[in-house]
C-alpha positions as a printed NumPy array, in Angstrom:
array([[ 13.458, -15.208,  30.183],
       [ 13.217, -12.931,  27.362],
       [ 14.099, -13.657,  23.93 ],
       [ 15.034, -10.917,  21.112],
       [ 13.613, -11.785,  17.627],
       [ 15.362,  -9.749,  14.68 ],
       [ 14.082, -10.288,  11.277],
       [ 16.566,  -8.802,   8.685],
       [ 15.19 ,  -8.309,   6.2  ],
       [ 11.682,  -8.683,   5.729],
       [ 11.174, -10.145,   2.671],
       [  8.551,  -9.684,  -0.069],
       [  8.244,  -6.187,   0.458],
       [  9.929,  -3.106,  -1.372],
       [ 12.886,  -2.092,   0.541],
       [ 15.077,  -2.818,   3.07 ],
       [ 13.076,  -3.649,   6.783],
       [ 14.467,  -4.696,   9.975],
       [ 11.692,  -6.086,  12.882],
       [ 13.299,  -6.506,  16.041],
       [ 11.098,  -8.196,  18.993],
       [ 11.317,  -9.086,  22.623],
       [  9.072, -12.13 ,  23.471],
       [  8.078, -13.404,  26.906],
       [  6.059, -16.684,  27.67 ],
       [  5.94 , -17.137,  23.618],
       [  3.722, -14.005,  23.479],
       [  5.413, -10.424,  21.381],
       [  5.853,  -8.117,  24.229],
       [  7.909,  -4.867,  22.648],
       [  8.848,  -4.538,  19.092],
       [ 10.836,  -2.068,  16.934],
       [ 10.893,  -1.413,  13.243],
       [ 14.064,  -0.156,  11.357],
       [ 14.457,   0.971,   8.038],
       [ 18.427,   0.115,   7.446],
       [ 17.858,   1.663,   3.715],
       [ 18.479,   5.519,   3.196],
       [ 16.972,   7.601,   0.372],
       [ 17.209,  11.423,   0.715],
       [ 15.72 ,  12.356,  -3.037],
       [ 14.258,  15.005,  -1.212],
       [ 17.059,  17.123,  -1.358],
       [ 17.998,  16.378,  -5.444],
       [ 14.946,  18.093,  -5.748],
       [ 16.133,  21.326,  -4.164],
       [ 16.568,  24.07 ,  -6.679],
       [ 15.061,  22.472,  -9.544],
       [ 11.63 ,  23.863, -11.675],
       [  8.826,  22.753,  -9.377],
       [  6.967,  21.503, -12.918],
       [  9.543,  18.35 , -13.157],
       [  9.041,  17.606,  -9.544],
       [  6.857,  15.014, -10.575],
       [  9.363,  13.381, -12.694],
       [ 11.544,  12.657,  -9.957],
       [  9.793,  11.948,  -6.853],
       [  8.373,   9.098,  -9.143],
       [ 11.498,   7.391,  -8.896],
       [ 11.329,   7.31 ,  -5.141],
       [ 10.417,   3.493,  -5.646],
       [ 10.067,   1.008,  -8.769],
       [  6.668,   0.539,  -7.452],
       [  5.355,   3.522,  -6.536],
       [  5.847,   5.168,  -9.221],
       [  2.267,   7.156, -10.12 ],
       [  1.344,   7.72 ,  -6.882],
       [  4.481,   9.937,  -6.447],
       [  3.861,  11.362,  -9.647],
       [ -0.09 ,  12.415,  -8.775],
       [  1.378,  13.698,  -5.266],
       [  3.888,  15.849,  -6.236],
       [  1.874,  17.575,  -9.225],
       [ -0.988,  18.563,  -7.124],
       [  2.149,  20.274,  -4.502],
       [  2.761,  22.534,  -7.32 ],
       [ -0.541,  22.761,  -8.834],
       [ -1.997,  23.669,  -5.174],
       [  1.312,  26.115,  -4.717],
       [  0.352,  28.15 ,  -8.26 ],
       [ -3.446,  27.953,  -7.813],
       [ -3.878,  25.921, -10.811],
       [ -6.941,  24.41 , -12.05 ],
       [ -7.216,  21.24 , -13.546],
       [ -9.323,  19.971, -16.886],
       [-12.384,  17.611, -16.144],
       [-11.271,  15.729, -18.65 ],
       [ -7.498,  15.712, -16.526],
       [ -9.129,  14.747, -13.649],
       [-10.922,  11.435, -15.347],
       [ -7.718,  10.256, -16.753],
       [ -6.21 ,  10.77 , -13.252],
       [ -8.785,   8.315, -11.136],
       [ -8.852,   5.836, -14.048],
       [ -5.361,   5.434, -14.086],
       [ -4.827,   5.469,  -9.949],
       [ -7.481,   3.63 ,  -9.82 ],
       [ -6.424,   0.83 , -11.64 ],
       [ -2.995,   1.213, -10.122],
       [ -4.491,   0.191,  -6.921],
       [ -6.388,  -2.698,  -7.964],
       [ -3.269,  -4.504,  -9.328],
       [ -0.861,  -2.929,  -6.126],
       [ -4.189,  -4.855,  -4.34 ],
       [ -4.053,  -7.88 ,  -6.615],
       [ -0.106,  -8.433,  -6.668],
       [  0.296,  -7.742,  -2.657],
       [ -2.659, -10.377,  -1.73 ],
       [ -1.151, -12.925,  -4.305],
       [  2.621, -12.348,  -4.489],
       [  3.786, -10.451,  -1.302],
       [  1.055, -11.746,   1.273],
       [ -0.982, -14.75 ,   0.857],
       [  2.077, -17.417,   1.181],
       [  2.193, -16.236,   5.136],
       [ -1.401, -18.422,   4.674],
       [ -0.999, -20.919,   1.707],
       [  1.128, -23.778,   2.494],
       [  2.156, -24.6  ,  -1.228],
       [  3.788, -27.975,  -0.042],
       [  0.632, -28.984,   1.294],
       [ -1.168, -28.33 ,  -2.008],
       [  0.343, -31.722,  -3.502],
       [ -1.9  , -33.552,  -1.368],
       [ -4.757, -32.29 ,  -2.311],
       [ -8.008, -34.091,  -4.406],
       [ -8.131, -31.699,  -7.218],
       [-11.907, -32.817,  -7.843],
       [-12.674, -31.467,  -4.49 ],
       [-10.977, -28.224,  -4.837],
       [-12.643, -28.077,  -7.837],
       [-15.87 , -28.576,  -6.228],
       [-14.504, -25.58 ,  -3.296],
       [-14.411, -23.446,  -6.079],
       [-17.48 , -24.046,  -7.919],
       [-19.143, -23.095,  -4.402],
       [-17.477, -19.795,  -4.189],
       [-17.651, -18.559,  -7.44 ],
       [-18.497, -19.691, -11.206],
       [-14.834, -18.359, -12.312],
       [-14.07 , -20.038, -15.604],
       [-11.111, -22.02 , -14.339],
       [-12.753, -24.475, -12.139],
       [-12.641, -28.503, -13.379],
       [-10.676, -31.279, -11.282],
       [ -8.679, -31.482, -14.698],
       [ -7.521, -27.802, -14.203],
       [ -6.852, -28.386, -10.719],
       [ -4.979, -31.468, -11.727],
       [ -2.59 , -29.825, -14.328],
       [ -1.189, -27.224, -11.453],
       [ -1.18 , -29.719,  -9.408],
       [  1.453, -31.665, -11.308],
       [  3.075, -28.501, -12.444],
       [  3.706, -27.846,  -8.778],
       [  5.052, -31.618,  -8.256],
       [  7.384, -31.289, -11.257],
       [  8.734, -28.128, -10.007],
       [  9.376, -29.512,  -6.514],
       [ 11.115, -32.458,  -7.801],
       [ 13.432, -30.275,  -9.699],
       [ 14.97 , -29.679,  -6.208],
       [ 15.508, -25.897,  -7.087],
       [ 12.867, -23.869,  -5.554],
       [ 14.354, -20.621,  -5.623],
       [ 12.454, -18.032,  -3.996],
       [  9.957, -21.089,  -2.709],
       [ 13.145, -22.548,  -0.64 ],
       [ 12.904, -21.125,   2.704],
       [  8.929, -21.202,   2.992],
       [  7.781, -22.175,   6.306],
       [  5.752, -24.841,   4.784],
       [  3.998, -27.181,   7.265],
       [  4.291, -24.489,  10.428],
       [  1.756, -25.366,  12.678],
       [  0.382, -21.577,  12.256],
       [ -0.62 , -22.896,   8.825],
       [ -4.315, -24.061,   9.337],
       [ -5.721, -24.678,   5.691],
       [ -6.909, -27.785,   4.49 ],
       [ -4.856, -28.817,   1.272],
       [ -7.888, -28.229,  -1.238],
       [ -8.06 , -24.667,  -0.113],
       [ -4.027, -24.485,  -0.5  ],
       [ -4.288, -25.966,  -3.91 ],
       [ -6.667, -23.281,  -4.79 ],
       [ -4.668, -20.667,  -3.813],
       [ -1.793, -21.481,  -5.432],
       [ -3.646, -22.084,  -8.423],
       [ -4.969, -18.321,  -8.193],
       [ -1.338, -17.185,  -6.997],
       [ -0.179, -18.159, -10.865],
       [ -3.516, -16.919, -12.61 ],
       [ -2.58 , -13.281, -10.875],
       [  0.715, -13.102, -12.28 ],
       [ -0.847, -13.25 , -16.052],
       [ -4.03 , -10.725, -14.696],
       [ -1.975,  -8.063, -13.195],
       [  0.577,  -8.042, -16.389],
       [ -2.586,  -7.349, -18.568],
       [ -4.999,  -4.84 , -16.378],
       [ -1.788,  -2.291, -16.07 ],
       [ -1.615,  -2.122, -19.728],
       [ -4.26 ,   0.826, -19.1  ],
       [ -0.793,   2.388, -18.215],
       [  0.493,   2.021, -21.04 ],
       [ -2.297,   3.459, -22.868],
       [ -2.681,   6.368, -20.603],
       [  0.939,   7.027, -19.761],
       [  2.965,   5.633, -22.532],
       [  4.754,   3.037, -20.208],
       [  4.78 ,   1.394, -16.939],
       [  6.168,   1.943, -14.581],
       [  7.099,   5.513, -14.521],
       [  4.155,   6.841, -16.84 ],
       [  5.382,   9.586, -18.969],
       [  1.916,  11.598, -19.505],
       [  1.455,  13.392, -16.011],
       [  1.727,  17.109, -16.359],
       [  0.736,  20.148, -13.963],
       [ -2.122,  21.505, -15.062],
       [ -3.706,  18.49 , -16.066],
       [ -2.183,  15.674, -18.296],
       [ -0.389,  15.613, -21.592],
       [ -2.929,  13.045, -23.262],
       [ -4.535,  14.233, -26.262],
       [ -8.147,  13.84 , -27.009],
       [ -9.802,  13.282, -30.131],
       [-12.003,  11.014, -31.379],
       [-10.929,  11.438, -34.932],
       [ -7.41 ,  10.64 , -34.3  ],
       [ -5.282,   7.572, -33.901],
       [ -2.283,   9.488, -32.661],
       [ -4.869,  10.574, -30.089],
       [ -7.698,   8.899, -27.124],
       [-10.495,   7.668, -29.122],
       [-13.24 ,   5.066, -29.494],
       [-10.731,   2.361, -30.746],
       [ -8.217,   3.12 , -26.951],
       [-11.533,   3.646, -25.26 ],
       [-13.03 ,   0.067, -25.804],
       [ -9.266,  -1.496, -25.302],
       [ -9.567,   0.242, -22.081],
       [-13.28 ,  -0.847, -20.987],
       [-11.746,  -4.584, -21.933],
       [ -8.885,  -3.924, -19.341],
       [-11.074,  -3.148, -16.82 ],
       [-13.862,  -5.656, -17.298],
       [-10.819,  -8.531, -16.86 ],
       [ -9.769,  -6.705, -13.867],
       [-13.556,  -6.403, -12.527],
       [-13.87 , -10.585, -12.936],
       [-11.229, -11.622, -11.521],
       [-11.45 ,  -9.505,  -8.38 ],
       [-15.437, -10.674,  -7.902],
       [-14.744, -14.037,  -8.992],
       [-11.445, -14.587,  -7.898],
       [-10.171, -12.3  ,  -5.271],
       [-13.164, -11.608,  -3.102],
       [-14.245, -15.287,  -2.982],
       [-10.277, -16.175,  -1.86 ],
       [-10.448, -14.462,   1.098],
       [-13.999, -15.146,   1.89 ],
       [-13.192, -18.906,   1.649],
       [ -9.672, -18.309,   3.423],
       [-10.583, -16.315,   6.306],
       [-12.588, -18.908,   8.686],
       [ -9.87 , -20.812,   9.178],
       [ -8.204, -17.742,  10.064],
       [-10.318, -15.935,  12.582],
       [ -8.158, -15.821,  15.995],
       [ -6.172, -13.364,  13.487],
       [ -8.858, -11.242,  13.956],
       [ -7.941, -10.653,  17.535],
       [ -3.727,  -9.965,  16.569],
       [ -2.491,  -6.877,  14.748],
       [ -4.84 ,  -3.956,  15.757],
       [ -1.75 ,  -1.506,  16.96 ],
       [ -2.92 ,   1.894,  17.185],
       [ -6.513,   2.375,  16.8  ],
       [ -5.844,   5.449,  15.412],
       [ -6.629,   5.636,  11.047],
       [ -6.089,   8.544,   8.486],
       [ -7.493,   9.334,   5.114],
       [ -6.866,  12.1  ,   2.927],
       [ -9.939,  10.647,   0.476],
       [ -9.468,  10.108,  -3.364],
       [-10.972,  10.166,  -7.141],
       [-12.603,  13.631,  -7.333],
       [-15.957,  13.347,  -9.667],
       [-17.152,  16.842, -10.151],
       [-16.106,  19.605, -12.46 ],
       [-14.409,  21.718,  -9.999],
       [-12.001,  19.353,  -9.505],
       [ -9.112,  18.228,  -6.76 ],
       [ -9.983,  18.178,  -3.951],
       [-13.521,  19.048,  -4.062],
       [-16.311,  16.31 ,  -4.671],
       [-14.028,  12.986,  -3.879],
       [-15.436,   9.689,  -4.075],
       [-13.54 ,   7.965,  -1.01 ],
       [-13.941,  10.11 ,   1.708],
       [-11.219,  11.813,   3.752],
       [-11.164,  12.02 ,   7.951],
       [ -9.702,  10.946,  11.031],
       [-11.13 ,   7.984,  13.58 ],
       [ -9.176,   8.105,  16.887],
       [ -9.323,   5.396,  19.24 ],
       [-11.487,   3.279,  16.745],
       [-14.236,   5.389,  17.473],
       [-16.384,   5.238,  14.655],
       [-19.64 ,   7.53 ,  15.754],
       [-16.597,  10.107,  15.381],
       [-14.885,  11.5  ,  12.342],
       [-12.19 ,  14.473,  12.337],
       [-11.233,  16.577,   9.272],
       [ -7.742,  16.176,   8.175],
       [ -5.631,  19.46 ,   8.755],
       [ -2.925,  19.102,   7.375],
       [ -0.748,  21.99 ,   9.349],
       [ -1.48 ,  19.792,  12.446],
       [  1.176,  16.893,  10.241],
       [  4.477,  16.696,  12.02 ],
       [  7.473,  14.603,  11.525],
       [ 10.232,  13.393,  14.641],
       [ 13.382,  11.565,  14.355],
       [ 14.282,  11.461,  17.364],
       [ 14.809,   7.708,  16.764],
       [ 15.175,   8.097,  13.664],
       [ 19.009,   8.735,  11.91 ],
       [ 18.54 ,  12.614,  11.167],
       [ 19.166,  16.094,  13.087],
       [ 17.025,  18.683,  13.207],
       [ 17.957,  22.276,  13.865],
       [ 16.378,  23.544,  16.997],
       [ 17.   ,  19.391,  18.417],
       [ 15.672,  16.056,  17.365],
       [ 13.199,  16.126,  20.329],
       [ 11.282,  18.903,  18.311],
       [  8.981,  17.96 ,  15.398],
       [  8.681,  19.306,  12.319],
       [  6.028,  20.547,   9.443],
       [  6.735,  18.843,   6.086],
       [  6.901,  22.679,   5.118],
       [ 10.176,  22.871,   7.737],
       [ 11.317,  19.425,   7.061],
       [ 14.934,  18.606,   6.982],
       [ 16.895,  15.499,   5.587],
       [ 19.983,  15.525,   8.089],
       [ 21.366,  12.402,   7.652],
       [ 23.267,  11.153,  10.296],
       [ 23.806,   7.741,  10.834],
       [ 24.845,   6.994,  14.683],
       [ 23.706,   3.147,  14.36 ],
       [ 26.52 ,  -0.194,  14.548],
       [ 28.622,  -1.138,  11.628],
       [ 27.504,  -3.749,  10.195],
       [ 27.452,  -6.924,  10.789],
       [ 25.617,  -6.278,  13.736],
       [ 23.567,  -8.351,  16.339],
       [ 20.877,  -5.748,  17.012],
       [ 20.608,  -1.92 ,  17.485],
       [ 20.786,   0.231,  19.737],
       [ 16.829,   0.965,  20.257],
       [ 17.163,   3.315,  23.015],
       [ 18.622,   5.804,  20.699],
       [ 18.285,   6.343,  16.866],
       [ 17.72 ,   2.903,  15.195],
       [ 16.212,   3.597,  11.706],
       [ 15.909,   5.73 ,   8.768],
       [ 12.113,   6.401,   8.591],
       [ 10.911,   9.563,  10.431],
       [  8.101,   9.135,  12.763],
       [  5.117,  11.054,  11.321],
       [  2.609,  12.247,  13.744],
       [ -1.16 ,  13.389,  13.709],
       [ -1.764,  16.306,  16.547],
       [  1.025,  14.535,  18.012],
       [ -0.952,  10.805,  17.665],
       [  0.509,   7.815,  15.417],
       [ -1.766,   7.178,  12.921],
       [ -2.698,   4.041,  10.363],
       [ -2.732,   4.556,   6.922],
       [ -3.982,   2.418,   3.79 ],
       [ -6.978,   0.62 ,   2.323],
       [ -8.13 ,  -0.332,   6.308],
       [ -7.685,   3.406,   6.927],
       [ -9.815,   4.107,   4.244],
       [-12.592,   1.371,   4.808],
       [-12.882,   2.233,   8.331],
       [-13.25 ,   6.411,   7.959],
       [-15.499,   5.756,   4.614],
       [-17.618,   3.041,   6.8  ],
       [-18.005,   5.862,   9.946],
       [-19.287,   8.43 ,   7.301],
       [-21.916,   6.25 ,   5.906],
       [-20.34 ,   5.611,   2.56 ],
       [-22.754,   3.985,   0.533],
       [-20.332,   1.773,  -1.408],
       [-17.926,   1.159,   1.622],
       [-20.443,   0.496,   3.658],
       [-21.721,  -2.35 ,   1.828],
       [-19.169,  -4.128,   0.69 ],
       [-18.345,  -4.465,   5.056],
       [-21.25 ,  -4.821,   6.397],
       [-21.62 ,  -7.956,   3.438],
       [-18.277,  -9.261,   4.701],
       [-19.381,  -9.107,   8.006],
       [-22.725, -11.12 ,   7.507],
       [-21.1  , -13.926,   5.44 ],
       [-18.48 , -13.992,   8.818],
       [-21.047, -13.82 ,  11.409],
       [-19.127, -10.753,  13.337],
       [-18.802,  -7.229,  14.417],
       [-17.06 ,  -4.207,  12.839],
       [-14.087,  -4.955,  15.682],
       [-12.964,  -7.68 ,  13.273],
       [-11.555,  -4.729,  11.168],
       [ -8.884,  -3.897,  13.796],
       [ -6.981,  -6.892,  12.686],
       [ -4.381,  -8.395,  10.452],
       [ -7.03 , -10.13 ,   8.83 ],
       [ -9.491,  -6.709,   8.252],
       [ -6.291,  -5.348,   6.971],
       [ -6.061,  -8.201,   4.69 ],
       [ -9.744,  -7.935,   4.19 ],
       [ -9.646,  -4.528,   3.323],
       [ -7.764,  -4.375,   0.276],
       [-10.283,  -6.852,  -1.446],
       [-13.054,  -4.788,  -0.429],
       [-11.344,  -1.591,  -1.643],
       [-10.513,  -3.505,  -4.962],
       [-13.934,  -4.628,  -5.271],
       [-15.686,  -1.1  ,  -4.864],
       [-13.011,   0.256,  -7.183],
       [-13.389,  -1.964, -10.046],
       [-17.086,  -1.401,  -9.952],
       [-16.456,   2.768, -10.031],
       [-14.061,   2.687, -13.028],
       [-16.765,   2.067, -15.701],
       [-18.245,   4.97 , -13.992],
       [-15.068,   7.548, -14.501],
       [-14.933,   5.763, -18.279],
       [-18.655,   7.073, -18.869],
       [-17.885,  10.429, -17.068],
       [-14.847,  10.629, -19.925],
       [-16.735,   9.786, -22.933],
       [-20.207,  12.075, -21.774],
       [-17.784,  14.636, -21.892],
       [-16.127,  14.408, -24.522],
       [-19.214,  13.879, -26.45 ],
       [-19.813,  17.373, -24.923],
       [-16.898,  18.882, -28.207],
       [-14.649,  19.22 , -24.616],
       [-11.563,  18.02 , -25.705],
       [ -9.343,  19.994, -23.244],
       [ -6.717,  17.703, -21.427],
       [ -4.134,  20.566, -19.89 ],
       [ -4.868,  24.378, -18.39 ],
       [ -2.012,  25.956, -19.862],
       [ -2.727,  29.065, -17.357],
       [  0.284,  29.706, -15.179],
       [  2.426,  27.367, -16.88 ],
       [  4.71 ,  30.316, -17.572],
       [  6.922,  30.802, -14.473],
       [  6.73 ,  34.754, -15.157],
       [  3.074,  34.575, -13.928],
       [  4.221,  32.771, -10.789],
       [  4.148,  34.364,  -6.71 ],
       [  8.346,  34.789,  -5.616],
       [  7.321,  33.003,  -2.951],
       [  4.592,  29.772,  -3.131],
       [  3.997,  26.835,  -1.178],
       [  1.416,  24.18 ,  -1.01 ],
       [  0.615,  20.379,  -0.74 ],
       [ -0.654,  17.584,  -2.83 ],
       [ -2.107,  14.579,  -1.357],
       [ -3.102,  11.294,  -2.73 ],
       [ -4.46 ,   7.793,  -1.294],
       [ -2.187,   5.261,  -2.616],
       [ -2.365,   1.554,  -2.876],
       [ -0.442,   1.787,   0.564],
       [ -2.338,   4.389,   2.086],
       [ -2.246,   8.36 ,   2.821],
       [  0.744,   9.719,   0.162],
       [  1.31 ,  13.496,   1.204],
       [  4.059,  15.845,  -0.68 ],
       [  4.687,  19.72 ,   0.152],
       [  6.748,  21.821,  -1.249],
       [  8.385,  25.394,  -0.746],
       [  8.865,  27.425,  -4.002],
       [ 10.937,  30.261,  -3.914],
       [ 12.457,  32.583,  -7.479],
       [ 10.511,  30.253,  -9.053],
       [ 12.514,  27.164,  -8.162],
       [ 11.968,  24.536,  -5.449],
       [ 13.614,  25.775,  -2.316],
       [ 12.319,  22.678,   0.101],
       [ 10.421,  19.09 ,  -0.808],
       [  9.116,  16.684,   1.459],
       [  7.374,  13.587,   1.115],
       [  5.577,  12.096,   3.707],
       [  4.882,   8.337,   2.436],
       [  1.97 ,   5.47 ,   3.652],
       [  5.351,   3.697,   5.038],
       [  6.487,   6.285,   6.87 ],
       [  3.572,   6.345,   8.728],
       [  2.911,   3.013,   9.072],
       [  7.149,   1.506,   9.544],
       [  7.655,   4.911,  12.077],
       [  9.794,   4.395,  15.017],
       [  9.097,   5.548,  18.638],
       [  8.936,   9.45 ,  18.442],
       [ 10.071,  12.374,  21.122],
       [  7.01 ,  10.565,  23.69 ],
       [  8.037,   7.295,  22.971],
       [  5.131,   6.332,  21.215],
       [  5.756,   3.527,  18.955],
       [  5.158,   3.773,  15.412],
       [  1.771,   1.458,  13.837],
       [  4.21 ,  -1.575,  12.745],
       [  5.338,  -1.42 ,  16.37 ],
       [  2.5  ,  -1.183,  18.181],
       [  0.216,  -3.731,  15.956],
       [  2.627,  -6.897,  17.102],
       [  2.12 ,  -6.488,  20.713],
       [  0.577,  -9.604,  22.133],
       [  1.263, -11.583,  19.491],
       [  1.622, -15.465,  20.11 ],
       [  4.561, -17.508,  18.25 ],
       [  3.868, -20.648,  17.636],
       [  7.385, -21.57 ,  16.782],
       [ 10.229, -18.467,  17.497],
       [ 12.598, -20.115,  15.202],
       [ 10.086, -19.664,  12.865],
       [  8.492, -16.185,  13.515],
       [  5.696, -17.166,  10.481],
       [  3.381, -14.415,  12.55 ],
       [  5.711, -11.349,  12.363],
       [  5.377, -11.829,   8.596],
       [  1.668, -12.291,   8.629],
       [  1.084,  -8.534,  10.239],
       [  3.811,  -6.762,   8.551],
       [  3.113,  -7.835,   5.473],
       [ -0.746,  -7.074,   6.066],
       [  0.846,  -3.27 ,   5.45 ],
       [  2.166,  -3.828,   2.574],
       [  5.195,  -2.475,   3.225],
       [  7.49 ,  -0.793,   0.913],
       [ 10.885,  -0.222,   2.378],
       [ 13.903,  -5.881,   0.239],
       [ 16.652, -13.073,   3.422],
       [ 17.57 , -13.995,   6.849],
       [ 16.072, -14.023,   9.696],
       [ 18.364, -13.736,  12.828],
       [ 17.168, -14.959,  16.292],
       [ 19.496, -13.858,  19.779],
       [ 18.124, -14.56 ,  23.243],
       [ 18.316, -11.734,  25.566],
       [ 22.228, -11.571,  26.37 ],
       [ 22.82 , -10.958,  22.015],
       [ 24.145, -14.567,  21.369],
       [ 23.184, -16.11 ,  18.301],
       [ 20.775, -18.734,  18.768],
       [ 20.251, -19.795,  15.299],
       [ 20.146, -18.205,  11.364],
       [ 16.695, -19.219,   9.701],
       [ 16.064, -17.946,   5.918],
       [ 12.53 , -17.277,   4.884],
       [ 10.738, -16.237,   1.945]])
C-alpha cells in the first residue's frame, strides 16, 4: 500500500514550500515539490531605468537581499559594457563574502541543525563531559562544565515554563535522532552563541552598505562608498580595523566552532551519507574576482559544470544553453508550456490552475507549483556551496581541495560521501571555512591599493543614458549563499523592456519539466527510509540541507486522500 506524505509548509526556510511524497515499504519512492507562494517582481521592473534595477530585485526576499543586488547590477553593467573600479570590486567580495559566512552560520545553527540536535535530550547531559567533548575538538573559549552547566539550566528553566514557542512541535526523541546527550548539549549551546556571532559579523554591512538588510551603497559602475583615508565621513584606517575585527570573530568561530560541530556531529550520522544525492548533476557560475580587470575575469571560486558526478570532467557554463519550463509549473508561455524558454524570452504568465484551498493534495500530473523548472542543455542541475565544492574540487582548487580532502581523512571515506545530505551539510562549513580565511586577503588587496593614491570607488563612464545602445542586453551572475544567482535583462529606449531572475531555489525546488524530469529537491528524496511517517523527521533533514528559500503543519493522507492524521513541526 502506498502512502502520500504532504508537508505544508516546510518550516525554517524563507517562503512558502509544499513536499508531497509517495512511500512504499517505509522507503520515499516519488516526491514533488510545490511552491504555493507567487512573486512576479519581475514584471514591476518592466519599463523602469535599468540603473535602479538593483534596488528592487533586492527586495525579492528579506534575506537575500545583496545577492540580488550584486546580480542585477552586473545585468546592466554587462548590458552597457561597463567597467568596474578595483577598488569596487574589493568592496564587492568582502561584503558577499561575509554575507555567505553568516547565510552559512545562521542556516547550520538556526534553520538546519535541530533536524540533528535533540534539545530535550540535552537536559540529560553531564556538562563536565561535554565540556571535556569540546576541549577535544577545539580550544574555543567557552568550554568549562560550569558553562555547560549554566545553558544547561537555562534550557531546564525554559522548558518548565511550559511555553516553548517555536521549540513546541520538535520531534524530540525520534528514533532518527542518534546523538548522545553531551553532543546535544553542545550543540545547543553553540545554537545560542550563533545568534550573538551572526548579529555582530554582518555589521561589515553596515559599514559597507549603510544598513542591513537591503544595503544602500551598491551602484552600477562600481559602488557609492567613498575612499579616503583622511576622512571620517569616508573608508579609512579607523572603518578598516573595525572591519578586520569583524572578520577575525567571524574567522574563530567558524574554525573553532563551526567546523569542529560538524566534524564531531557527523559520525553518528554517516548512513546520511548514502540519502539525498538526487541529480548528480552540479553548476557553478564561480565568484570573488581578484585581478584588476575585474568581473568576471580572474575569480577565486571557480565556475563549471560536473554531469553525472563525474569529476575527471568539467564543462564551461554557457549561459545561452539556460532554459526555463513550466510546464508544471502555474505560468503560460506563448508558443506552449511544453517549450522552454531563455531568461532573455522569459515570461511571468501567471496562471494558477491548482485546488482552492483547503486542499488535500495537488494535482501533480498537471501544474502544481509556482517555481519554473530551470534547465542546463536540457539537464536539472544542483546549485549551492556542494555545487561549488564539488566543481572547485574537480579543477584542482588549491583551497577547496584541501579543506575536502581534510574532511575526508578525519572521516575515513571517499569523495562519494559528497553526494549526500550530509556533504551538503558538510559543504557549507567547508565553504565558510575557506572564505573566512580569503577575506583578510581582499582587506590587504583594498588597503595595497589604496596606499597606491587610487581612491576611485565608481566609473562614472556610461552612466549617462545618452551614451547608451537603443537596444542592450546582458546578464549578471553571482554565487550566493544558496547557490548559482543568475539575472538578465533586455534594455530597450533606454528602459528595461524584460527582467528575469533565475534564483539557487529555482533550480534546486524545480518541478518536473516538459520530459518529466524531476527537479533536484525531487529527485534527492528518492529512496529515502522513514523511520516514523507520522513523523517525516528525514524529509526535513534533505530539504533543509538546500537551504531553501521559498515559510507549520504537516499533513499525512494514505493513498485514497483521507486524512490520516495533522502533525505540527518546527
Amino acid at each position: 500500500m502506498a502512502n502520500k506524505i504532504v508537508v505544508d509548509p516546510i518550516t525554517r526556510i524563507e517562503g512558502h514550500l509544499r513536499i508531497e511524497a509517495k512511500v512504499e515499504n517505509g522507503k520515499i519512492v516519488d516526491a514533488w515539490s510545490s511552491s504555493t507562494m507567487f512573486r512576479g517582481i519581475e514584471k514591476i521592473l518592466q519599463g523602469r531605468d535599468p540603473r535602479d534595477a538593483w534596488f528592487y530585485t533586492q527586495r525579492f526576499c528579506g534575506v537575500c537581499t545583496t545577492v540580488h543586488s550584486i546580480a542585477s547590477i552586473r545585468a546592466v553593467e554587462n548590458a552597457l559594457g561597463i567597467k568596474v573600479p578595483y577598488n569596487a570590486e574589493m568592496l564587492r567580495n568582502i561584503i558577499m563574502g561575509i554575507q555567505n559566512v553568516q547565510d552559512h552560520v545562521i542556516h547550520f545553527y538556526h534553520l538546519h541543525a535541530l533536524d540533528w540536535v535533540d534539545i530535550v535530550s540535552a537536559l540529560k547531559a553531564d556538562p563536565r563531559k561535554t565540556a571535556a567533548l569540546q576541549q577535544s575538538v577545539s580550544d574555543w573559549k567557552y568550554s568549562s562544565a560550569d558553562y555547560f552547566k549554566s545553558v544547561q539550566d537555562k534550557i531546564g528553566a525554559f522548558a518548565n515554563t511550559g511555553r516553548l514557542g517555536p521549540f513546541s512541535n520538535g520531534y524530540w526523541g525520534h528514533p532518527a535522532m542518534k546523538l548522545p546527550p553531551e553532543v546535544n548539549l553542545m550543540g545547543v549551546a553553540h545554537y545560542l552563541e550563533a545568534l550573538n556571532l551572526q548579529k555582530e559579523i554582518i555589521k561589515i554591512h553596515a559599514i559597507l552598505g549603510s544598513k542591513n538588510p537591503h544595503p544602500q551603497t551598491f551602484l552600477v559602475g562600481g559602488m557609492a562608498i567613498p575612499v579616503d583615508p583622511n576622512s571620517q565621513n569616508a573608508l579609512n584606517a579607523a572603518k578598516i580595523a573595525e572591519i578586520n575585527k569583524y572578520i577575525q570573530m567571524a574567522d574563530e568561530f567558524v574554525k573553532k566552532v563551526y567546523v569542529p560541530d560538524v566534524l564531531a556531529v557527523a559520525p553518528y550520522y554517516l548512513d546520511w551519507t548514502k540519502y539525498g544525492a538526487g541529480h548528480l548533476n552540479y553548476l557553478a557560475y564561480g565568484e570573488f574576482p581578484e585581478t584588476q580587470s575585474g568581473y568576471p575575469d580572474g575569480l577565486w571560486i571557480p565556475g563549471g559544470i560536473v554531469k553525472d558526478g563525474d569529476l575527471k570532467n568539467v564543462i564551461d557554463v554557457d549561459h545561452n544553453k539556460i532554459t526555463e519550463y513550466v510546464t508544471h509549473s502555474w505560468y503560460d508561455y506563448t508558443g506552449g508550456d511544453a517549450t522552454a524558454k531563455h531568461p532573455y524570452d522569459g515570461e511571468q504568465n501567471a496562471n494558477y490552475t491548482g485546488p482552492k484551498p483547503p486542499y488535500d493534495y495537488l494535482n501533480t500530473d498537471e501544474k502544481y507549483s509556482w517555481v519554473k523548472a530551470p534547465r542546463y542543455d536540457d539537464a536539472p542541475m544542483e546549485v549551492g556551496p556542494l555545487a561549488r565544492m564539488v566543481v572547485g574540487y574537480a579543477r584542482g582548487h588549491k583551497e577547496i581541495t584541501g579543506a575536502i580532502e581534510y574532511t575526508l581523512s578525519e572521516l575515513n571515506a571517499g569523495a562519494e560521501i559528497l553526494f549526500s545530505t550530509l556533504g551538503r551539510t558538510a559543504a557549507r562549513a567547508l565553504e565558510s571555512l575557506i572564505t573566512v580565511d580569503r577575506m583578510p586577503k581582499w582587506m590587504d588587496m583594498l588597503v595595497n591599493n589604496i596606499k597606491t593614491g587610487d581612491y576611485e570607488t565608481h566609473n562614472p563612464e556610461k552612466w549617462d543614458p545618452e551614451s547608451w545602445p537603443t537596444n542592450a542586453r546582458g546578464y549578471g551572475f553571482h554565487e550566493a549563499p544558496r547557490g548559482a544567482l543568475g539575472h538578465w535583462v533586455v534594455i530597450e529606449n533606454k528602459n528595461i523592456k524584460n527582467y528575469q531572475a533565475v534564483v539557487p531555489t529555482t533550480w534546486n525546488a524545480s518541478p518536473r519539466d516538459a520530459n518529466e524530469q524531476r527537479g533536484q529537491y525531487e529527485q534527492s528524496l528518492i529512496g529515502t527510509p522513514l523511520a516514523d511517517p507520522e513523523r517525516p523527521l528525514e524529509i526535513l533533514r534533505t530539504i533543509h540541507s538546500f537551504d531553501p528559500c521559498l515559510a507549520c503543519a504537516v499533513h499525512i493522507y494514505d493513498g485514497k486522500g483521507d486524512l490520516k492524521s495533522k502533525v505540527k513541526v518546527l
